[in-house]
C-alpha positions as CSV (number, residue, x, y, z in Angstrom):
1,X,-184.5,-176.3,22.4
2,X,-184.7,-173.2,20.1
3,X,-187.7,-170.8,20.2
4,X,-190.5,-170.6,18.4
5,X,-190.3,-166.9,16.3
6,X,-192.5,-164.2,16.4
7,X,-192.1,-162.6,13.2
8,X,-194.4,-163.3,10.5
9,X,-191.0,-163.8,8.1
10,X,-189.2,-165.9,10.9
11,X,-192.5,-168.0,11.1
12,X,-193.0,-168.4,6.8
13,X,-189.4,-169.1,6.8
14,X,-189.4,-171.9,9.6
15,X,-192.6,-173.2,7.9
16,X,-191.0,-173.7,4.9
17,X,-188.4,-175.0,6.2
18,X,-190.9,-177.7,8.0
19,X,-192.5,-178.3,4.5
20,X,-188.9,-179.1,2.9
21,X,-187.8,-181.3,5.7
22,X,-191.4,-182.9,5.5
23,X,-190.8,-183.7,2.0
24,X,-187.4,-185.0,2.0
25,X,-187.7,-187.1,5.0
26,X,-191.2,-189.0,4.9
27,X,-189.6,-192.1,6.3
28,X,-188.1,-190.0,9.4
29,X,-191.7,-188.2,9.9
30,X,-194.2,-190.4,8.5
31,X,-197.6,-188.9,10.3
32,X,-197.0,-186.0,11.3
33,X,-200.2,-184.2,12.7
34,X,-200.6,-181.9,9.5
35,X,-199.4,-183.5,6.8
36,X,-196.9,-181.9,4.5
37,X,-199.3,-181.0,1.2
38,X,-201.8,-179.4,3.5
39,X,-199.3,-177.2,5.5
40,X,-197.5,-176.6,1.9
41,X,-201.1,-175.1,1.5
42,X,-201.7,-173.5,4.8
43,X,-197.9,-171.7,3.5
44,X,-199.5,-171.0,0.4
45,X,-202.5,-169.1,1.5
46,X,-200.1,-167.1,4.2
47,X,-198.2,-166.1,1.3
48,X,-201.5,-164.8,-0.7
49,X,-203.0,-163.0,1.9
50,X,-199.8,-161.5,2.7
51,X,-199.3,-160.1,-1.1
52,X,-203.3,-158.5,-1.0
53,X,-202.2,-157.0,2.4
54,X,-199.4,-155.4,1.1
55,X,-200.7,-154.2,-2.0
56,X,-204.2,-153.2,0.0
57,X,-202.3,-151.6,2.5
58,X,-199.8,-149.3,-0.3
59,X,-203.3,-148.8,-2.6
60,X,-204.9,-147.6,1.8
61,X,-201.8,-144.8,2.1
62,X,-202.3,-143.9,-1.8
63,X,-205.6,-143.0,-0.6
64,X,-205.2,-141.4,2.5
65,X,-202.6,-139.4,1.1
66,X,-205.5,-138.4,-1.7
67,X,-208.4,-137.7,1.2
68,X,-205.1,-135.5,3.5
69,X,-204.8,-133.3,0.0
70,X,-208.3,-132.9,-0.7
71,X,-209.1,-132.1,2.9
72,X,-206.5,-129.6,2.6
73,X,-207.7,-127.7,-0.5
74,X,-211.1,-128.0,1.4
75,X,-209.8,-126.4,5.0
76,X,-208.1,-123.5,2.4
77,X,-211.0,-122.6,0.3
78,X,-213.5,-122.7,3.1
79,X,-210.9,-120.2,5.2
80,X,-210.6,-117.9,2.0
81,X,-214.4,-117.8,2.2
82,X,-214.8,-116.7,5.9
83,X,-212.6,-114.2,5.5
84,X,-214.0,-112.7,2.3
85,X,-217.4,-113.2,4.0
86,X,-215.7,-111.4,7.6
87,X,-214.9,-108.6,4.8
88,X,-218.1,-108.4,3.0
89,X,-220.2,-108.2,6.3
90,X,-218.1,-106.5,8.7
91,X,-220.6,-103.5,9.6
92,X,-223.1,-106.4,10.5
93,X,-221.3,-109.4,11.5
94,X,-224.5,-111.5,12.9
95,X,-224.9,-112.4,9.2
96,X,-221.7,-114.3,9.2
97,X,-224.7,-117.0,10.8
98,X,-226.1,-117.6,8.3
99,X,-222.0,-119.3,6.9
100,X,-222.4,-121.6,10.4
101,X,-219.7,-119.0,11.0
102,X,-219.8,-115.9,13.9
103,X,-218.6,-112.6,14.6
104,X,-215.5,-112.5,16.1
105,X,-215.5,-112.9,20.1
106,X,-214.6,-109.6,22.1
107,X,-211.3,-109.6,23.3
108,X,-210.8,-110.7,26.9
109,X,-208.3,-109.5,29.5
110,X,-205.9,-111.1,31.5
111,X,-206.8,-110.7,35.2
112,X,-204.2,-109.1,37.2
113,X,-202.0,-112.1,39.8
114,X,-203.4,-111.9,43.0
115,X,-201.8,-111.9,46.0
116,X,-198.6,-114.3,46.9
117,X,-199.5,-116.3,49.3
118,X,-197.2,-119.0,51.9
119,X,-194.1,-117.3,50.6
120,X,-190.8,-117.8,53.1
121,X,-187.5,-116.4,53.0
122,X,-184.9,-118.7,53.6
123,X,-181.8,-117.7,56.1
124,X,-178.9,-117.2,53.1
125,X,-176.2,-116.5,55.6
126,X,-175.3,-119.7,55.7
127,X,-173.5,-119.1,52.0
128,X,-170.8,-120.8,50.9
129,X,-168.6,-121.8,48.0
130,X,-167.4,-125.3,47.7
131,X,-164.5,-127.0,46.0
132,X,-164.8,-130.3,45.5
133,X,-160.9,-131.8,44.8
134,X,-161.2,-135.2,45.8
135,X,-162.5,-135.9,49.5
136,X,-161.6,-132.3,50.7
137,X,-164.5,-129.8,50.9
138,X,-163.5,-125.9,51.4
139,X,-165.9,-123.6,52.7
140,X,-166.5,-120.6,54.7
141,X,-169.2,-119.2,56.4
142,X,-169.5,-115.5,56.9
143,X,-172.1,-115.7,59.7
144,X,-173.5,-112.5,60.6
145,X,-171.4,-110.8,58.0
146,X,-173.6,-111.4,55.2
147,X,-173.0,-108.2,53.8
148,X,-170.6,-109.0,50.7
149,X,-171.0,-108.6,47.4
150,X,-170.6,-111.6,45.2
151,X,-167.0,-110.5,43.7
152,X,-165.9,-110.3,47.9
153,X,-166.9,-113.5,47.7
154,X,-165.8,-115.3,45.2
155,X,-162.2,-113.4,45.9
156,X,-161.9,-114.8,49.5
157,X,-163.0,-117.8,48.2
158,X,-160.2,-118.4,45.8
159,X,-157.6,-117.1,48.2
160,X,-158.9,-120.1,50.2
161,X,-158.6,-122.1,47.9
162,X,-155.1,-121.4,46.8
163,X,-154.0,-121.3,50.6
164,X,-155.0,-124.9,50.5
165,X,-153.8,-126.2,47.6
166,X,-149.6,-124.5,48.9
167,X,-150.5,-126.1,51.9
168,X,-151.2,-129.5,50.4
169,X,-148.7,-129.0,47.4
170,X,-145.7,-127.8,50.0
171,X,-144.8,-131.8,51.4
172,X,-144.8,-132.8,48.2
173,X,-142.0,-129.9,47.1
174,X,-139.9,-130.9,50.1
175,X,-140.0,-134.4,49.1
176,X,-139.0,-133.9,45.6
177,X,-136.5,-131.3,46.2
178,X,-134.7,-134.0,48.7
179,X,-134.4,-136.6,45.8
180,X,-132.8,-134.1,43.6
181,X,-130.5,-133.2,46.2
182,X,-129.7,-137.1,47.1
């Protein structure tokens, strides 16, 4: 059983697809609950309000797009007035009051951060650098050595690394230098 749509198109279309089959067939449908002339009609009306929608709708964004450029000239001209008004009254700005308008507001500080509060240092001497080739995870710990520079670091770390990787590599080597030599 196919679904009803939920489009207005898919449902104008289906309609008039009703309305045609209605017509040809009267002997296949012949009461159907609303008869084919006043669904043709229901169609019909659809059709018109859809038209005065769409046209009311365009004619609707002609004329907000009208009001958004006149409120625009308005927001400019009014701002061109405060500030020649700012400029004209600036040795006595409480007349600017008299616009709707005010003097400008005294400039205000940012108050200095107070004090840090439920701060904790973490232990970092568990640092380590990690390699992740596969499943094997490389690390080392320095302990209570934790005075090394990052270079250090990253230099014993890639010596590790490359220890590993002979280690791992060297089996494989043995095994294809023996097929060359069978």
């Amino acid at each position: 059983m196919p679904r009803f749509p939920k489009a207005e198109s898919q449902v104008a279309e289906l309609a008039e697809l009703v309305v045609n089959g209605l017509s040809n067939a009267p002997e296949d449908f012949p009461a159907p609950p609303v008869p084919m002339e006043e669904l043709q009609a229901k169609l019909d009306t659809y059709r018109a309000e859809l038209k005065v929608a769409v046209t009311t709708e365009s004619a609707a964004r002609e004329q907000y797009a009208v009001k958004d450029e006149a409120l625009e000239d308005l927001v400019d001209s009014v701002k061109a007035n405060l500030r020649y008004a700012e400029v004209a009254v600036r040795n006595d700005p409480e007349k600017l009051n008299k616009l709707g308008w005010g003097p400008r507001r005294s400039g205000t500080s940012i108050p200095m951060p107070g004090e840090v509060r439920d701060i904790s240092v973490k232990d970092a001497s568990n640092l380590f650098f990690a390699q992740i080739t596969g499943m094997m995870l490389l690390h080392e710990y320095y302990g209570d050595e934790f005075d090394v520079t990052l270079d250090e670091h990253l230099d014993k770390s890639l010596r590790l690394y490359l220890e590993f990787v002979e280690k791992v590599d060297a089996p494989e080597q043995r095994i294809q230098q023996g097929e060359q030599a069978a």
